[in-house]
N, C-alpha and C positions, 0 to 999 in steps of 0.2 A: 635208529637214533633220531626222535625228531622236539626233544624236548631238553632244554637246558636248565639248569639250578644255576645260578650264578650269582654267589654271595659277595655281597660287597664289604663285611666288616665280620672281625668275630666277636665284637663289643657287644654289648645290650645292657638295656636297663633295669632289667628283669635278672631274677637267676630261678628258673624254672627247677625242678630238683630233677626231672628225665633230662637235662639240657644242658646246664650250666655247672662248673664246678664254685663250689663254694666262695674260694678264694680264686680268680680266674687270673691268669697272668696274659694280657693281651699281647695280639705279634704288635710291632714296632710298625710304626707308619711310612717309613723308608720302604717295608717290604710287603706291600700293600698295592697292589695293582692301581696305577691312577685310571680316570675315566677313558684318556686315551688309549691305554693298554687294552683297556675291558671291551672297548670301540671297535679295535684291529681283530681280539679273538674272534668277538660276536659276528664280525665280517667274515671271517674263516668259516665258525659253525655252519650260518646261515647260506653263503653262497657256494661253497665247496663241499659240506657237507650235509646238506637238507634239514637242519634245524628249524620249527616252524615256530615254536612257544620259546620264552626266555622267560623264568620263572626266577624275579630280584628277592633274593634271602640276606640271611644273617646267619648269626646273630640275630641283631635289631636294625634290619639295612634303614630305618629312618632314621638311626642315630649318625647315621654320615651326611653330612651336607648335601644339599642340591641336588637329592634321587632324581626328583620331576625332572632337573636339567636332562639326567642321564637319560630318563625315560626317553625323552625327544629327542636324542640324540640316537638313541637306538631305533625310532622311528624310522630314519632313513634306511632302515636295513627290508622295510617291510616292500618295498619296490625288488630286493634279490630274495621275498618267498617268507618273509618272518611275514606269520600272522598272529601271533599274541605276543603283548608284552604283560607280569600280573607280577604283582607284589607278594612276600608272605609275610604279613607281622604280628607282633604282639597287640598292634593295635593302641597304644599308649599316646603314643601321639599323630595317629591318624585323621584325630579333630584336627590339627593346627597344619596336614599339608594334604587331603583330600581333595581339597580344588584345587592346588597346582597339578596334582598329581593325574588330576581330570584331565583338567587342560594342556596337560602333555602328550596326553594319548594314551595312558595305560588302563587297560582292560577290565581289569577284573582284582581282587584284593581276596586275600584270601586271612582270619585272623584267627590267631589262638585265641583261645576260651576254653578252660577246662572246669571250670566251674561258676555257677551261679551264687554264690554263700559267700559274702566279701568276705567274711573270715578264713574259709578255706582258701579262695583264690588269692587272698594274700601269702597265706603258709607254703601253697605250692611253689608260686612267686617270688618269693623270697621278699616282701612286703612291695609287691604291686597293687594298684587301686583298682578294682573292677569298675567303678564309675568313668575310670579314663577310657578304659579297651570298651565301655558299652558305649560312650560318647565319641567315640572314634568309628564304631559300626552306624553309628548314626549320622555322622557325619557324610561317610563315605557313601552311603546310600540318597542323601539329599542331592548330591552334587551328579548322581545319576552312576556312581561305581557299581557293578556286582558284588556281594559278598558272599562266602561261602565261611562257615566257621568251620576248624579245627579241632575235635577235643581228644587229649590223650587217657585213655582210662588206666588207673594203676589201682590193681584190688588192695582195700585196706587205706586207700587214700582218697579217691573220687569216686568208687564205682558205684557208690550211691545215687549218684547224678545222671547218671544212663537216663531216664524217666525225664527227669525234671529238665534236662538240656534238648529231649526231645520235644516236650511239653512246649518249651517258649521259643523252638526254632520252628514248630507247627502254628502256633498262634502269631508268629513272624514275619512266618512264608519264606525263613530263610535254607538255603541246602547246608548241609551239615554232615560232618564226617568223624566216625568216631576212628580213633589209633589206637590200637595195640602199645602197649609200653615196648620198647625194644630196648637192647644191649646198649644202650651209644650213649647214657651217663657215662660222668668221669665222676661219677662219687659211690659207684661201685654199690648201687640199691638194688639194681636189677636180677633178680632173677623169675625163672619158671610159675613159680606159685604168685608174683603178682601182675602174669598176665591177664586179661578180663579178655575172654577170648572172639573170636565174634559168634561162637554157637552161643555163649551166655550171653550175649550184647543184644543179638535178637531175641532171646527168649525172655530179654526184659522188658523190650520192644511188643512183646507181643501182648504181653499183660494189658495194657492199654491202645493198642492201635492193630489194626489189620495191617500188616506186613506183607506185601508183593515185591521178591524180587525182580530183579530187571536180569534182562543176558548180560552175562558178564564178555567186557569187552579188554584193550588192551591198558583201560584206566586202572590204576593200583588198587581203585577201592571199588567193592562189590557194590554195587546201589540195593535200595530198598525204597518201594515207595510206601508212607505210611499214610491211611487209610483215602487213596487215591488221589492227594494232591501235592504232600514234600517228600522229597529226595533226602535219604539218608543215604550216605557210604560208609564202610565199615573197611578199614585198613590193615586187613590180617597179616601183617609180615611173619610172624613167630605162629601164630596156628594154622594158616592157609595159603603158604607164601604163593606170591604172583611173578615169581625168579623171571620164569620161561616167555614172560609179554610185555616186560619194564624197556622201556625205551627211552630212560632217562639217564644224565650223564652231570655229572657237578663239577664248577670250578669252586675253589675256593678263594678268598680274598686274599691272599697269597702267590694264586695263580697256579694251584696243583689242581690237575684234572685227575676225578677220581669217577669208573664205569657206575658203581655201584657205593651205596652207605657201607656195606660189609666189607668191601675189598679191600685188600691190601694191593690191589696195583695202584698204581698213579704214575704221573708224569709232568714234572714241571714245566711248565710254560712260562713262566716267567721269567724262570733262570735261562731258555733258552733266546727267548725273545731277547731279554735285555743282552744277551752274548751277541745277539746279529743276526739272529734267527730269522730266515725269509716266510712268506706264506707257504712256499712249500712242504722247508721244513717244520713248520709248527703243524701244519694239514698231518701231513707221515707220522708225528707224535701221537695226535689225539687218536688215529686212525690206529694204530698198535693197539692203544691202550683201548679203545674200543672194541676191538674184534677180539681180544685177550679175554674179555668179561669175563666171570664167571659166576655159576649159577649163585651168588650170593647165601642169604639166610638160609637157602632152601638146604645146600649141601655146607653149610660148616655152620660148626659148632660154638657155643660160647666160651669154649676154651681154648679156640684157635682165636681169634675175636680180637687182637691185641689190635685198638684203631684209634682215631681222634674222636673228638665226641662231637656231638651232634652240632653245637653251635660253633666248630669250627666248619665240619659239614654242610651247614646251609640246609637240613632239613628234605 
């Protein structure tokens, strides 16, 4: 376990159709982990438990006040072994805090983009502006961020764009990862026939570019380098799961620590903290709920599958 998800809101501005439910009914902000809560865990993960990356989701974690604060505040943790702090967003308003977000010390950005066709990327969206999320990748690049892009492919929706997202993240220079559609909507689109798998993702890939994989390592996404100078990853949860090497673990805004996106284990940490909970016992919690894992997508099914969805997840 040496990487954390750790969502600080289930809000967004966006309603992604793999992500978001339609109608979303947010948690209450009473039950909402404050910064100092987030502060005391990340302490735990980091120094008790070898946490190295702390990876700030959502939702839309820019739609809560003062992330850069947080970011530098979790800074302090990098003297007990935290070496990255990285954002994930939709990028919407990434132009308007990219230089705090700099100058707090956070690493690396990672943003959704799944399509290039502002018509499409609104439809997916739920009427988001691609001019925002590309003024946000640009933003974030000026001020000296890394960016990697995000795209989810859903056949019959985007998998057209396989080519053309590879096209302008090659002409870019930027790294780029395509996803698998997986189960974790709450509006119940998901199924089998509109995964785009990654044997078809590269073999779209290959029509136009020479394709060299890389060893695959203990990162979710297989790499690819296209015609020897960007890095493509391909994120097979549902065709090639990576169960047996994931070494990630999610809180959510909430403060339930969940092993895995498929799992039904969890364990509240917020409810035990705010009860009086010492570092011990919160340590002995996540520690349970970590060794318990289990193998995820790889062994169950979509009919066992009963879970929260993605943007209460954190991604």
């Amino acid at each position: 376990m040496k990487k954390l998800r750790l969502s600080l809101t289930d809000r967004c501005n966006y309603r992604c159709v793999y992500c978001m439910p339609e109608c979303p009914e947010w948690g209450v902000k009473r039950e909402i982990l404050t910064f100092e809560e987030i502060e005391r865990l990340a302490a735990i993960f980091v120094s008790r438990l070898g946490v190295e990356q702390i990876r700030i989701t959502g939702g839309e974690p820019l739609v809560r006040r003062n992330v850069a604060d947080l970011v530098e505040r979790l800074g302090a943790l990098r003297r007990a072994g935290l070496r990255r702090i990285s954002v994930s967003t939709n990028g919407s308003l990434l132009a308007r805090y990219a230089r705090d977000l700099a100058g707090a010390g956070l690493n690396d950005v990672n943003v959704s983009l799944d399509s290039l066709s502002a018509g499409r990327f609104e439809e997916i969206t739920g009427g988001g502006r691609l001019g925002d999320t590309l003024a946000g990748i640009e933003s974030a690049r000026k001020v000296g961020l890394p960016v990697k892009i995000n795209s989810v492919m859903i056949r019959g929706v985007n998998d057209e764009e396989v080519l053309p997202m590879a096209r302008w993240a090659y002409q870019e220079n930027l790294p780029l990862r395509f996803i698998e559609f997986m189960p974790l909507d709450s509006r119940g689109l998901w199924s089998p026939d509109k995964v785009l798998s990654e044997r078809e993702i590269i073999a779209k890939l290959q029509q136009e570019f020479a394709v060299l994989a890389e060893a695959r390592t203990g990162d979710p996404a297989r790499y690819f380098v296209l015609n020897g100078r960007v890095r493509v990853g391909i994120i097979s949860t549902v065709s090639n799961p990576f169960c047996a090497t994931c070494d990630r673990i999610r809180l959510t805004a909430d403060g339930r620590l969940f092993p895995c996106l498929f799992s039904p284990l969890k364990t509240d940490l917020k409810k035990a903290m705010r009860a009086g909970g010492d570092a011990d016992d919160l340590e002995a919690r996540i520690f349970a709920v970590v060794t318990a894992k289990s193998s995820g997508f790889l062994e169950r099914s979509v009919e066992q599958h009963t879970h929260v969805s993605m943007h209460v997840l954190g991604g």
